[in-house]
N, C-alpha and C positions, 0 to 999 in steps of 0.2 A: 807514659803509661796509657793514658787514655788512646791517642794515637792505634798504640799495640793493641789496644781493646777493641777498639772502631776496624782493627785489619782484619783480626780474627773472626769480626762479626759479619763483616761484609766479603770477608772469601768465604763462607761456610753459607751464605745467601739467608744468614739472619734475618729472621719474622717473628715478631712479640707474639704471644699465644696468654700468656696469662703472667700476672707477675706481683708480690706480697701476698698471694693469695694463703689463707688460714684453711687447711686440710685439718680431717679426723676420718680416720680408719676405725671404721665401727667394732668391726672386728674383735681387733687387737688393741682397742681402747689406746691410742694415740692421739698426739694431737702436735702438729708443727707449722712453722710457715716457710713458704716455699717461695725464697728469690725468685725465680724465672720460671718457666714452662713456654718454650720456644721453640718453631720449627728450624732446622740447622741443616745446611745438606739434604735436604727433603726430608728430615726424621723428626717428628715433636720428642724431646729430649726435655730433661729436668737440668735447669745450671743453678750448680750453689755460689754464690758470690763469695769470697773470703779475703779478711785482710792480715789473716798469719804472715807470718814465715815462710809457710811452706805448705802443699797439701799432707795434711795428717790422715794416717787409715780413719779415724774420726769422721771425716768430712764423706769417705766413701760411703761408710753407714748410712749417712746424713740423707745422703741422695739416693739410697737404696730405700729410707722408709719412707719415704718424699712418694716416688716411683708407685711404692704398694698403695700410699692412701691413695694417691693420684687415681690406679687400677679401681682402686674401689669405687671412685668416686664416676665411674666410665670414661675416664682418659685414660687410654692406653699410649703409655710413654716407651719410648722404641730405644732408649739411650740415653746416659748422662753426665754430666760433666761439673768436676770441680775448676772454677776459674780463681786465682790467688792474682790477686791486686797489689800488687806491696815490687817494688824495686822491680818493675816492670809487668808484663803478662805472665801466668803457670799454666794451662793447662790441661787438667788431666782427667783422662778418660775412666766412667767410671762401669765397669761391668757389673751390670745391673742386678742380676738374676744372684748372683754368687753376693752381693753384697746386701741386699734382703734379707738371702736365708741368712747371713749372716747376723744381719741386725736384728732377726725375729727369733734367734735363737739368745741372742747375747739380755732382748727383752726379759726371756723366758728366766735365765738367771739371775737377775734384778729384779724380777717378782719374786722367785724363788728365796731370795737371798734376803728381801722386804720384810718374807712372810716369816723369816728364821726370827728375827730381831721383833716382830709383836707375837711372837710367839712366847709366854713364860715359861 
């Protein structure tokens, strides 16, 4: 596995950029931490580390609101990537734009939905 990990990273011309780093989206009042931020292919990209099974749409999100804090923070992230560790190398690419709005709307109902239940 590791091996597979080390291919991946050296055919894609892997460069560390940042890595455990602790984001907050002022914004939209978030807050996460973010495996990698690394240049791949000439692109600074977000990779989530995982040791699932499998990439879950979960994981897409994950790296979509990675991406926004990342933006806010003035790192402009070009691309990103779910990599799965487990019974060799996974991974999967994650389109970035579609999976934000995704996670900032799925936010939106989770506040929404917070607000029902302290509500008497």
């Amino acid at each position: 596995m590791a091996l597979e990990l080390a291919r991946w990273w050296e055919d894609n011309r892997g460069k560390h950029h940042l890595s455990e780093e602790a984001l907050f989206h002022p914004e939209h009042r978030y807050a996460g931490r973010v495996d990698l931020v690394a240049r791949l292919g000439g692109r600074l990209v977000v990779v989530d580390l995982k040791t699932s099974a499998q990439v879950y749409p979960e994981h897409l999100l994950q790296v979509g609101a990675y991406a926004l804090a990342l933006q806010a923070e003035g790192i402009a992230v070009e691309g990103g990537y779910v990599v799965v560790l487990r019974k060799g190398v996974q991974v999967a690419e994650v389109p970035l734009e579609p999976a934000a709005e995704a996670f900032l709307g799925l936010l939106a109902v989770h506040r929404f939905l917070k607000g029902l239940k302290a509500t008497p």
